[in-house]
C-alpha positions as CSV (number, residue, x, y, z in Angstrom):
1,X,1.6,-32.6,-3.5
2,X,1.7,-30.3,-0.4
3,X,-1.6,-28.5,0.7
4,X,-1.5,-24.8,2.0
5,X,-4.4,-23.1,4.0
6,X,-4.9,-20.0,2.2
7,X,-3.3,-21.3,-1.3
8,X,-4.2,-23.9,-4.0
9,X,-1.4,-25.6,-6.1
10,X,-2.0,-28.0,-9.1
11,X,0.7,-29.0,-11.8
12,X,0.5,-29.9,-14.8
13,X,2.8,-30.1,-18.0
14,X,5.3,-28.7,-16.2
15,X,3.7,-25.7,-15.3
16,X,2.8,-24.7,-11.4
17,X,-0.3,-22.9,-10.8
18,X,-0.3,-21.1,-7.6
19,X,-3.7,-19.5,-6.8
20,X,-4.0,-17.0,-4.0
21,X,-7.6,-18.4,-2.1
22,X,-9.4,-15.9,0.3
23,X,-12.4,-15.1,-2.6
24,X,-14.5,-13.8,0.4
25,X,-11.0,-11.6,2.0
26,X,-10.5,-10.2,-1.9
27,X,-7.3,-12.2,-1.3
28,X,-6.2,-10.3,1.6
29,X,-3.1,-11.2,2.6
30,X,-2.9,-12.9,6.1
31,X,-0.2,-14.3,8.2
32,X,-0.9,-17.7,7.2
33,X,-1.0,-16.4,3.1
34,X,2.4,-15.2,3.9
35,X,3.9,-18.4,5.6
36,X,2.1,-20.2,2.5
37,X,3.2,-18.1,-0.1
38,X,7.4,-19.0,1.1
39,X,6.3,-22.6,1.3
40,X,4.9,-23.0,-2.1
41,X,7.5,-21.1,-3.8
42,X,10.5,-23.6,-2.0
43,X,8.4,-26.4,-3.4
44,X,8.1,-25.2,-6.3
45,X,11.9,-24.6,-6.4
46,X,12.7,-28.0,-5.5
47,X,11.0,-29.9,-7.4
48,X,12.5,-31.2,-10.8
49,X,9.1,-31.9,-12.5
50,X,7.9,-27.7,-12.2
51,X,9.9,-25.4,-14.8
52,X,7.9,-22.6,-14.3
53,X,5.0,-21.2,-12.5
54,X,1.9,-18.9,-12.8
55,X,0.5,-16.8,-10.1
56,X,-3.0,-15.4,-10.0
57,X,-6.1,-15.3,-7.5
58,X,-9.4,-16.8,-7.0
59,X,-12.3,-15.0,-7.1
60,X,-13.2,-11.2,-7.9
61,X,-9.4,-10.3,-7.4
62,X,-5.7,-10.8,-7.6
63,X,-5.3,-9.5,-3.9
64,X,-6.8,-6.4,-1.6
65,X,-3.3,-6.8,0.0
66,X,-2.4,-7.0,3.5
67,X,-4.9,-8.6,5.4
68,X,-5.5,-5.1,7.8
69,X,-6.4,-7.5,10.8
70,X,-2.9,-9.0,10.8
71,X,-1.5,-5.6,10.8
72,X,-3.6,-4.7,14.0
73,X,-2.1,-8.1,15.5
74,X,1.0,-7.2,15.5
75,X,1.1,-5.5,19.1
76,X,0.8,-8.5,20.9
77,X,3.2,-10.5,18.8
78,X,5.9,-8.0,19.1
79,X,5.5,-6.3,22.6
80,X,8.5,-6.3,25.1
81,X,8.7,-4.5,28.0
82,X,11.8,-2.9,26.7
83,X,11.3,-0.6,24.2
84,X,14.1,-1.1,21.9
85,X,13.0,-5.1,21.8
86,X,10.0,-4.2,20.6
87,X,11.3,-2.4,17.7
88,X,13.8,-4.7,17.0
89,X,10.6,-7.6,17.3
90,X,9.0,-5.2,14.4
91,X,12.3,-5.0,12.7
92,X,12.4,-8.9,12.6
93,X,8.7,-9.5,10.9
94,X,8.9,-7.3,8.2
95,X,12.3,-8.6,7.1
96,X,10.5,-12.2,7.3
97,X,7.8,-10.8,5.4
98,X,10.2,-9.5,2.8
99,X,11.7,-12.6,2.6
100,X,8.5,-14.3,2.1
101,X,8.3,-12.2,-1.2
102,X,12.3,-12.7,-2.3
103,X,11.4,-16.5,-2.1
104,X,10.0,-15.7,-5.7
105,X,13.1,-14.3,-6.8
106,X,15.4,-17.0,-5.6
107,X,12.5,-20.1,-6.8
108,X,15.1,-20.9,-9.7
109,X,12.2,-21.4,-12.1
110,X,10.0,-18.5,-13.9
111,X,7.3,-16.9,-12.4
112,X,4.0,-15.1,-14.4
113,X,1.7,-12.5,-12.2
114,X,-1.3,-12.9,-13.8
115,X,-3.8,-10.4,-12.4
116,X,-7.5,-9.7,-12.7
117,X,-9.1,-7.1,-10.8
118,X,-7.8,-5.0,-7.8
119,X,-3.8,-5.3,-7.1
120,X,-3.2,-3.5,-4.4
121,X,-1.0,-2.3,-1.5
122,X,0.9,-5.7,-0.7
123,X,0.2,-7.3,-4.3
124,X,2.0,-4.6,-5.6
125,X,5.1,-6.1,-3.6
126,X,4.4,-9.5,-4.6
127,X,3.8,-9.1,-8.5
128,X,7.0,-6.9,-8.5
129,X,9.0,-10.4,-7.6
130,X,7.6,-12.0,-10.1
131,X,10.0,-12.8,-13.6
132,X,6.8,-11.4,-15.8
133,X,3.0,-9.5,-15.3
134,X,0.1,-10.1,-17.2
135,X,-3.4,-8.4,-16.8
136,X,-6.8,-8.6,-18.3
137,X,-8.6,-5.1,-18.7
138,X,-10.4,-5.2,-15.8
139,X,-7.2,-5.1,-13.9
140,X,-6.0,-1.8,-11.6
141,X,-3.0,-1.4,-9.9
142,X,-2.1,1.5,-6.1
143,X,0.4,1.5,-4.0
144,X,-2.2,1.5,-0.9
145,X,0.3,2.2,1.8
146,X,0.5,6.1,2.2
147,X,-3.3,6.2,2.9
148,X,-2.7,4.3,5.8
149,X,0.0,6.4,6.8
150,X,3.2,4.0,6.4
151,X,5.9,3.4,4.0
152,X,5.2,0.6,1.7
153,X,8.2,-1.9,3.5
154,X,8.2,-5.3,1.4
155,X,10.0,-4.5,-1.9
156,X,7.8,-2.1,-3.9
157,X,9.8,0.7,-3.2
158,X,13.1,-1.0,-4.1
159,X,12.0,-3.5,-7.0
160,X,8.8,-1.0,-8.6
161,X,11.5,1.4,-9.7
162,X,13.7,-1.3,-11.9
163,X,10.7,-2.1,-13.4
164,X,9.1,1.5,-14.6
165,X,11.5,3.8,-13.9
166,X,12.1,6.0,-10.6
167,X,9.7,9.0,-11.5
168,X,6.8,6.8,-12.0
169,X,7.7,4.7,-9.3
170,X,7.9,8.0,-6.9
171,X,4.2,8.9,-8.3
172,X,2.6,6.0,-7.6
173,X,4.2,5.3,-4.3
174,X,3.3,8.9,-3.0
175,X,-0.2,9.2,-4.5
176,X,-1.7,5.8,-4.1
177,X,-3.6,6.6,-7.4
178,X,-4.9,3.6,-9.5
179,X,-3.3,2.3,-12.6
180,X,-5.4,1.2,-15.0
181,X,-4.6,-2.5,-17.2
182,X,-3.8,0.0,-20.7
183,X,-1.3,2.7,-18.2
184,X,0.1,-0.4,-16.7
185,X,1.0,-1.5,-19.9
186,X,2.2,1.6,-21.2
187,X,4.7,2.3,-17.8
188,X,5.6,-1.0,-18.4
189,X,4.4,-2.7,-14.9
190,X,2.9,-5.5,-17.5
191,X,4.1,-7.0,-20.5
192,X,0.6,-7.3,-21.8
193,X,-2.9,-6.8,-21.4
194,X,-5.8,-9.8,-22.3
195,X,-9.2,-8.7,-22.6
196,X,-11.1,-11.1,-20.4
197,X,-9.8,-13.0,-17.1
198,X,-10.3,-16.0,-19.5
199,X,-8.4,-15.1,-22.4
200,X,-5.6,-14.1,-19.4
201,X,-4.9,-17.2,-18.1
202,X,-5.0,-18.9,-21.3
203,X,-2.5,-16.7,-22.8
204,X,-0.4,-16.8,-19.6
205,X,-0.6,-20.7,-19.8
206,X,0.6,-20.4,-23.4
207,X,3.7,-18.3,-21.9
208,X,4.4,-20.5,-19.7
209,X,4.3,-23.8,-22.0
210,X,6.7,-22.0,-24.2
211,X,8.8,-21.3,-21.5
212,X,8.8,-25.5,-19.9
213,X,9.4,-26.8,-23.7
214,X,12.7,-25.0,-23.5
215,X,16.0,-26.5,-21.7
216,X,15.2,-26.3,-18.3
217,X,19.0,-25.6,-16.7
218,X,19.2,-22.7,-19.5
219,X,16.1,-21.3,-18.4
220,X,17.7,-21.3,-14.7
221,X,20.6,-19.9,-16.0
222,X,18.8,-17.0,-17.6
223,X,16.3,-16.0,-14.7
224,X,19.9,-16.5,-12.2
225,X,21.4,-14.3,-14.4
226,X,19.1,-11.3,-15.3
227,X,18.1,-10.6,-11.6
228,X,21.7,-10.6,-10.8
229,X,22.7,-8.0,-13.5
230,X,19.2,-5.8,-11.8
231,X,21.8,-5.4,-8.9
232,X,25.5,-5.4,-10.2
233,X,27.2,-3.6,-13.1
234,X,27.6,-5.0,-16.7
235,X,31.0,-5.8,-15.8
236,X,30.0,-8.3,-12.6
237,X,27.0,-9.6,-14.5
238,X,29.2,-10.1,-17.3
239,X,31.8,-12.2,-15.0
240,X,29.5,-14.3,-13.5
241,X,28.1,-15.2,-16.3
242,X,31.0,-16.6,-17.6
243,X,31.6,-18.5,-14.5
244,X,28.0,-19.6,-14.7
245,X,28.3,-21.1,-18.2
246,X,32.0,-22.4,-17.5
247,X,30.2,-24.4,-14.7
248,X,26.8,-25.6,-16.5
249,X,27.2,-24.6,-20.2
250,X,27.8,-28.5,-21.2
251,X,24.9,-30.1,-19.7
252,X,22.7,-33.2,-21.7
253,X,20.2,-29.9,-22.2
254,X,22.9,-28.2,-24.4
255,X,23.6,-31.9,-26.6
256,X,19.6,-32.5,-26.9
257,X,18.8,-29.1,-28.2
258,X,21.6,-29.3,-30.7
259,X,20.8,-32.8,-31.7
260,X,16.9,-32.2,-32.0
261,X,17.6,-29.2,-34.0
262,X,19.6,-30.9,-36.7
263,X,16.8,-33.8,-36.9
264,X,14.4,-31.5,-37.3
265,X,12.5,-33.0,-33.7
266,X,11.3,-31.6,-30.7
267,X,13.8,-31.7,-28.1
268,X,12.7,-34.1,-24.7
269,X,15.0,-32.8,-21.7
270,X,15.9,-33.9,-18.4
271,X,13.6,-31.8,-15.1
């Protein structure tokens, strides 16, 4: 089991937990939660034991979002003495720092946000990579960025709207108001809303059970081929999905469910 500086990973029954750990930052995100979050999500991806994983965060919150310090670092770490390299220094971190966040997309197994407390500014880009959001009622939700003057850069702008439609998404993104857990809900941000941080992550873990009792090279299949059809038409979704399940569609997951269905047993696949 790797360790991570600013993270905390345990597995069990199949399930990855992945818990964002700066209590005393709020979960601010720093360079080293950023490096972390890329290498815990490729572990996660490779390895045939985990078919799915939560997310959530230690302490008073899910995240404060980017750690402000490592924003004001930046200079130094990007200064050339000709201009254009510098920008094109700039150019190169934030498309490593969006890539740190597509890592969740391309991990082939599930991933469930499961937020207490503030989300905010950079959470907002990393819950919106996630498969599926929870959120207890304590829970609020702003897209921080335009009080500090910059255009949110890491995939809120481009995922948020897929998720709860482009007015709403131009609201929030403009505004920086907060979302409460019950509007979250409503604009669809969340699939649901637990009443306590407790009663969150057990009903998350329940989720994710459900989801790791199911054929695991379906489940990959289904993740694969949902954020794919986000991006294409119905007819190129449509297309590769036949090519997906003319590749993997007789697999030993296929033969077990069958089988355990007609004994009336409860299947045991292959990681």
């Amino acid at each position: 089991m790797p360790s991570f500086e600013t993270l905390t990973l345990s597995v069990a029954d199949h399930i990855a937990t992945v818990r964002l750990n700066r209590p005393e930052k709020l979960n601010a995100m720093n360079l080293a939660m950023w490096h972390d979050i890329r290498s815990v999500f490729q572990h996660i991806d490779a390895t045939p034991e985990i078919r799915v994983a939560v997310l959530e965060g230690e302490g008073k919150a899910f995240t404060a979002g980017i750690d402000l310090q490592m924003m004001m670092g930046l200079g130094p770490q990007i200064r050339d003495d000709c201009d254009g390299r510098t920008r094109e220094n700039l150019r190169r971190v934030i498309l490593d720092l969006q890539d740190t966040l597509t890592s969740l997309e391309r991990c082939r197994k599930p991933v469930l946000a499961a937020v207490h407390g503030a989300c905010v500014g950079g959470g907002i880009d990393l819950i919106c990579c996630a498969d599926m959001r929870y959120c207890s009622a304590d829970a609020w939700f702003s897209i921080k960025e335009i009080d500090i003057g910059m255009t949110a850069d890491v995939g809120t702008l481009q995922r948020l709207p897929k998720l709860v439609g482009d007015g709403m998404a131009r609201e929030l993104a403009y505004t920086a108001r907060k979302v409460d857990a019950a509007e979250a809900k409503e604009i669809r941000l969340v699939n649901r809303v637990f009443d306590t941080p407790e009663a969150l992550g057990a009903g998350v873990r329940a989720i994710a059970a459900d989801i790791a009792a199911k054929a695991p090279l379906a489940i990959r299949g289904v993740k694969e081929m949902i954020t794919y059809a986000r991006d294409h038409s119905v007819a190129d979704g449509l297309n590769y999905n036949a090519t997906w399940n003319a590749a993997m569609l007789m697999s030993a997951d296929l033969q077990e469910a069958m089988m355990s269905g007609m004994s009336k047993r409860p299947p045991t696949f292959k990681d």
